[in-house]
C-alpha positions in Angstrom: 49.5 64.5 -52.7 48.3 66.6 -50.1 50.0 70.0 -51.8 48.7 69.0 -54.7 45.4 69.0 -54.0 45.9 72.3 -52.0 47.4 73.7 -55.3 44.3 72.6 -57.8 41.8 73.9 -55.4 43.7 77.3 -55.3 43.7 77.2 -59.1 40.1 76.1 -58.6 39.0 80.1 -57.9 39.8 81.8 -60.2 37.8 79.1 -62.7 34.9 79.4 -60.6 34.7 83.4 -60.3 35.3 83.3 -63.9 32.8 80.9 -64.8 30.3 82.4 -62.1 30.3 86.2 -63.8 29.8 84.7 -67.1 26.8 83.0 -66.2 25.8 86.1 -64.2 26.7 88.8 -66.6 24.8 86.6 -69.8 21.2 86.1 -67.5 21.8 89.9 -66.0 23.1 92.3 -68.1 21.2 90.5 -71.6 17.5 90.4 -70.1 15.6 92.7 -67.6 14.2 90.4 -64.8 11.7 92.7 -63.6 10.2 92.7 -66.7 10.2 89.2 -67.0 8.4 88.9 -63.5 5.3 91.2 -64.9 4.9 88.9 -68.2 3.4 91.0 -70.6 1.8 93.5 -68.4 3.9 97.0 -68.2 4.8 97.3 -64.7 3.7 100.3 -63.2 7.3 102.5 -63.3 7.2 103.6 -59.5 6.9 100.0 -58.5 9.7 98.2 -61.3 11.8 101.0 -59.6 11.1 99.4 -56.0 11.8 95.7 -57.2 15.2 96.8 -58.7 16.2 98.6 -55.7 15.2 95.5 -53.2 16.7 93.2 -55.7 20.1 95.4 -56.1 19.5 96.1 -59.6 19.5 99.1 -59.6 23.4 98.8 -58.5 26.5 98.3 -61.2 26.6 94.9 -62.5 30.3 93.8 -60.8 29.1 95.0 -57.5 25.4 93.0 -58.2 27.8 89.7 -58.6 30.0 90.4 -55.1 26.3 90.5 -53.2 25.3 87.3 -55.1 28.2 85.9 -54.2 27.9 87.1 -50.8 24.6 85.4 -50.3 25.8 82.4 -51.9 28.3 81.8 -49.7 25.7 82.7 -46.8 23.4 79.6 -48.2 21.0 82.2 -49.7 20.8 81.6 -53.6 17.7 83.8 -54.0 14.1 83.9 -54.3 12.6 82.7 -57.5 9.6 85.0 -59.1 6.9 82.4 -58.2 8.0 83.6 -54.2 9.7 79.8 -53.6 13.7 80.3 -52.3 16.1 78.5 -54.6 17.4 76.2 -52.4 13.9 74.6 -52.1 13.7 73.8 -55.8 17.2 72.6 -55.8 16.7 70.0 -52.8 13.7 68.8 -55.1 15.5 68.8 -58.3 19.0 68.1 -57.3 18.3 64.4 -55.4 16.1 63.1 -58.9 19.0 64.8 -61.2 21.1 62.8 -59.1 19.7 59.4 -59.3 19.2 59.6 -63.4 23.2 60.6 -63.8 24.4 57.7 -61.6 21.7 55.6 -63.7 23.8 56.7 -66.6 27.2 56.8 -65.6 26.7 53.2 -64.7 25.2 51.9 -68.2 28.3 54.1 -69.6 30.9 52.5 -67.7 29.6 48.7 -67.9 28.5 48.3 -71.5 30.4 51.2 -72.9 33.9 49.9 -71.2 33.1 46.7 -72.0 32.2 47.0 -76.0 35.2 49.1 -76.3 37.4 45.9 -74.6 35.9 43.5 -76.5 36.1 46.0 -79.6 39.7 46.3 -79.0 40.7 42.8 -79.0 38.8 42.1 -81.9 40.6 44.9 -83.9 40.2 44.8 -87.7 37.4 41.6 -87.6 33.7 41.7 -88.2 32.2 42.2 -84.5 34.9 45.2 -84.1 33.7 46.8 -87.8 29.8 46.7 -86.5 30.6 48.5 -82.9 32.1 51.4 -84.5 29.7 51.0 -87.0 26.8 51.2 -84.2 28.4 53.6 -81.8 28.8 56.5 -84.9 24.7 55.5 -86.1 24.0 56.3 -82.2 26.8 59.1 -82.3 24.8 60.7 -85.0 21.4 60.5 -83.5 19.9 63.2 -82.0 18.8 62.8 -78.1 15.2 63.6 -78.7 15.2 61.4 -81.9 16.5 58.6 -79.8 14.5 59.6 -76.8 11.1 59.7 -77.9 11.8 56.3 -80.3 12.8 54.3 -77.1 9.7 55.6 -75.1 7.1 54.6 -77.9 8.5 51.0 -78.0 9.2 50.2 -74.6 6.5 52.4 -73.1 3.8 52.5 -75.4 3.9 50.1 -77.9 5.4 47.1 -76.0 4.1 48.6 -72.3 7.2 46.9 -70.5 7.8 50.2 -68.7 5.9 53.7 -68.1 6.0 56.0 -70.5 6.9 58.9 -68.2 8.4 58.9 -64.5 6.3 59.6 -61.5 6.7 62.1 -59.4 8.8 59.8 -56.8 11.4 59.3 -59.9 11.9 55.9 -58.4 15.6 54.1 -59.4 13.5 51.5 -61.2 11.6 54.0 -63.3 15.2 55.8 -64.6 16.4 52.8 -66.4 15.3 54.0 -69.7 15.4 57.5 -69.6 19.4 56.9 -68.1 19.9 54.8 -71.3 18.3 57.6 -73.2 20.8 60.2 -71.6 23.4 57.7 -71.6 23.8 56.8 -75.2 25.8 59.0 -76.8 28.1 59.1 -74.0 28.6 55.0 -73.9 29.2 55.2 -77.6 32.2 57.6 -77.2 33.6 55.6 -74.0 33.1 52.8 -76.2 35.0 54.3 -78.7 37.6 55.5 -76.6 38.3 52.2 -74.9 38.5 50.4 -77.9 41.3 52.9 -78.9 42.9 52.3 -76.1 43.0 48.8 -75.7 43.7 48.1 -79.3 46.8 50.6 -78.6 48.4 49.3 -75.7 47.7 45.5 -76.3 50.7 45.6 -78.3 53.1 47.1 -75.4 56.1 45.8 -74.2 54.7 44.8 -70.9 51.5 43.4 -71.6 53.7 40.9 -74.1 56.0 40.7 -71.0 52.8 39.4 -69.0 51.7 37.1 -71.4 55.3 35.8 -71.8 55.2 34.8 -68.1 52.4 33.0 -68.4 49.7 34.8 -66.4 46.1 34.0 -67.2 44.4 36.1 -69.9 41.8 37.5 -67.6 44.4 39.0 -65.4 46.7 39.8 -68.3 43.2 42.2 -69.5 42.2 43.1 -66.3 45.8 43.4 -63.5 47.6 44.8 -66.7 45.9 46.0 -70.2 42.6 47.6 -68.8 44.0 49.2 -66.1 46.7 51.4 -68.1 43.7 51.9 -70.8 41.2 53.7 -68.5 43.5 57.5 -68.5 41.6 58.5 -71.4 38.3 56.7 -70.4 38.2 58.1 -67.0 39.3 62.0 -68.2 36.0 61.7 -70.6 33.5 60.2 -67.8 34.8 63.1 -65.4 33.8 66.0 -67.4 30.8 64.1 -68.7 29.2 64.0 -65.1 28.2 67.8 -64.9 27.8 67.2 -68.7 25.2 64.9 -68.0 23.4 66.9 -65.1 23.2 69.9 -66.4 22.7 68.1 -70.1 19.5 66.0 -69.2 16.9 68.7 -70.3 16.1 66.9 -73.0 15.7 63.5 -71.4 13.9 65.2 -68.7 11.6 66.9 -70.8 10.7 63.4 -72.9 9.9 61.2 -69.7 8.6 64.0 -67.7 11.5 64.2 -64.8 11.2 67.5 -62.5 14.8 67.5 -62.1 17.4 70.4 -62.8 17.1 70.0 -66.6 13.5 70.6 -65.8 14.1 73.6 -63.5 16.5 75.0 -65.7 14.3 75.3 -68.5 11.5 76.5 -66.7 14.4 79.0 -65.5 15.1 80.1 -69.0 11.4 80.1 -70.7 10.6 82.5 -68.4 13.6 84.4 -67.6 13.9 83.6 -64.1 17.0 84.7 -63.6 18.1 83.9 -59.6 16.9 79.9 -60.5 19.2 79.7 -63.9 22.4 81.4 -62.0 21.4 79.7 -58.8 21.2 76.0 -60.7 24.3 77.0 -62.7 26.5 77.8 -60.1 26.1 74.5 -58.5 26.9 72.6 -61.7 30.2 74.7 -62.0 31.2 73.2 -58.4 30.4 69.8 -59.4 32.5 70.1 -62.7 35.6 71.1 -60.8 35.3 68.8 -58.3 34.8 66.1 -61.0 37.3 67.3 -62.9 39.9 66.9 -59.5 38.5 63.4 -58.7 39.9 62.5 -62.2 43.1 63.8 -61.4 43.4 61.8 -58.1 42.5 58.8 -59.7 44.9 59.0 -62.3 47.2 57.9 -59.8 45.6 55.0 -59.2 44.9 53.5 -61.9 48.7 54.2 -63.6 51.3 54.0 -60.6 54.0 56.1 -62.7 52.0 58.9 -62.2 52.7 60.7 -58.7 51.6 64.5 -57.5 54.2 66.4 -56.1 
C-alpha cells in the first residue's frame, strides 16, 4: 500500500504542472492584467511598463509560471488588484466553500445511495419507473432554473428559510442551497447505484448469502451494497472539486461569498493572481480526492489490493 501511494503521488506531478500551466497560460497569455487593473482608463505607458516589470510580466510566459510556482510553494499566491493578498480571500472563501460541499456531499450520499438501493431492488416495477423518471426531470434541469424555483418557495413564498445566506454562512442556513448544488449530483448517484445494485443482486454470492440464511438487511448491507459502491464512490470523488469549484451558480442565487463567488469576481474583472491562485488549489483537492477513492477501493471490495 505504502509504494503505492508513493507511486500515485509521483504520477500526481506531472498532472498538476500540467494542469497548473494551463490555467496559467489561458488567464496570462489571453488577457493583459494591467489593463484589466486600470478598467477603462488608458494607463499612462511609463507606469503599465512599471507594473509589468514588478509583476514579472514583462518576462517570457514559461519562466512567469516557474516564479508563480516558486511563490506558491513559498505560501505567497499573490496580491489581488484591490491590494488584499490571495491567501486572505481564500481563508474567507475556502472555510464557507467548505461547509456548503460537505452540506452536499451528504444529501448526495444519504438520499441519492439510498433511492438508487431501493430503485434497484424494485427493478422493472412502478416506484423504480418514477425514480429514473424523476432523477432524468432533475437531470435535465438547469442549476439556476432549479435554484432560483427552490428559493421562491421555501424562502419567499412559504418563508421556512432565508432567502439568501448571511454573511456567517451558518451550517443551518446551507441546507437549501447544498440541496440546490446537490441535485444533479444525487440524481446521477442515484442512478448509478440503482445500476449497480440491480447488477450485482443477481451474483453468485449474494444468492450464496441468502442461501445461508442471513438476514436481508445484512444480505444488502455486509454483502450487496458494499460490492455496489466502486462505481458510486469513483463518481462522488471527482464530484467533490466538481462541486467546489462548481457552486458559482448556487453561490451566486443565495448570495454565498465563497470560492464560486471569488472566482467570478476573479473572472468579471480579470483578476488574474485570484482566478490562478483559487484554481490551483482546486487542482490539489481533485487529486487528492481522486487518491482517497483509490484507497478506498480497497476497502470496500477486499479483492482489490495495491502492490
Amino acid at each position: 500500500m505504502g509504494r503505492y501511494v508513493i507511486r500515485r503521488l509521483l504520477q500526481m506531478v506531472p498532472v498538476f504542472i500540467g494542469s497548473t500551466f494551463l490555467i496559467f497560460f489561458m488567464v496570462y497569455a489571453l488577457g493583459d492584467p494591467v489593463a484589466a487593473l486600470f478598467g477603462d482608463k488608458a494607463p499612462d505607458p511609463a507606469t503599465a511598463a512599471r507594473i509589468r516589470e514588478d509583476l514579472h510580466l514583462d518576462e517570457p510566459l514559461w519562466k512567469q509560471y516557474l516564479l508563480y510556482m516558486g511563490a506558491i510553494f513559498q505560501g505567497d499566491f499573490g496580491t489581488a488588484f484591490n491590494g488584499q493578498p490571495v491567501t486572505e480571500l481564500m481563508a474567507s472563501a475556502f472555510p464557507v466553500t467548505l461547509r456548503l460541499t460537505l452540506v452536499a456531499i451528504v444529501i448526495e450520499i444519504v438520499v441519492g445511495i439510498t433511492l438508487g438501493v431501493v430503485s434497484g431492488l424494485k427493478r422493472g416495477r412502478p416506484l423504480d419507473t418514477g425514480l429514473l423518471v424523476l432523477t432524468l426531470v432533475v437531470i435535465s434541469v438547469p442549476t439556476f432554473v432549479s435554484g432560483y424555483l427552490l428559493q421562491f418557495l421555501f424562502g419567499v413564498k412559504w418563508g421556512w428559510v432565508r432567502p439568501s445566506v448571511s454573511s456567517e454562512a451558518r451550517l443551518d442556513e446551507l441546507i437549501l442551497p447544498g440541496v440546490v448544488l446537490a441535485l444533479v449530483s444525487l440524481a446521477y448517484v442515484t442512478r448509478l447505484s440503482r445500476t449497480s445494485i440491480a447488477e450485482n443482486v443477481r451474483a453468485d454470492y449474494v444468492r450464496t448469502a441468502v442461501a445461508k440464511g442471513l438476514p436481508r438487511h445484512r444480505v444488502i448491507t455486509r454483502h450487496l451494497l458494499r460490492n455496489s459502491l466502486i462505481p458510486v464512490v469513483t463518481f462522488i470523488g471527482a464530484d467533490i472539486g466538481a462541486l467546489m469549484g462548481g457552486a458559482i451558480v448556487t453561490e451566486r442565487i443565495f448570495n454565498i461569498h465563497g470560492v464560486g463567488y471569488q472566482l467570478y469576481q476573479g473572472i468579471l474583472r480579470n483578476n488574474a493572481p485570484t482566478v490562478v491562485g483559487f484554481v490551483t488549489i482546486l487542482v490539489i483537492v481533485f487529486l487528492v480526492a481522486n487518491l482517497l477513492v483509490d484507497l478506498l477501493y480497497a476497502v470496500l471490495d477486499p479483492r482489490i489490493r495495491y502492490a
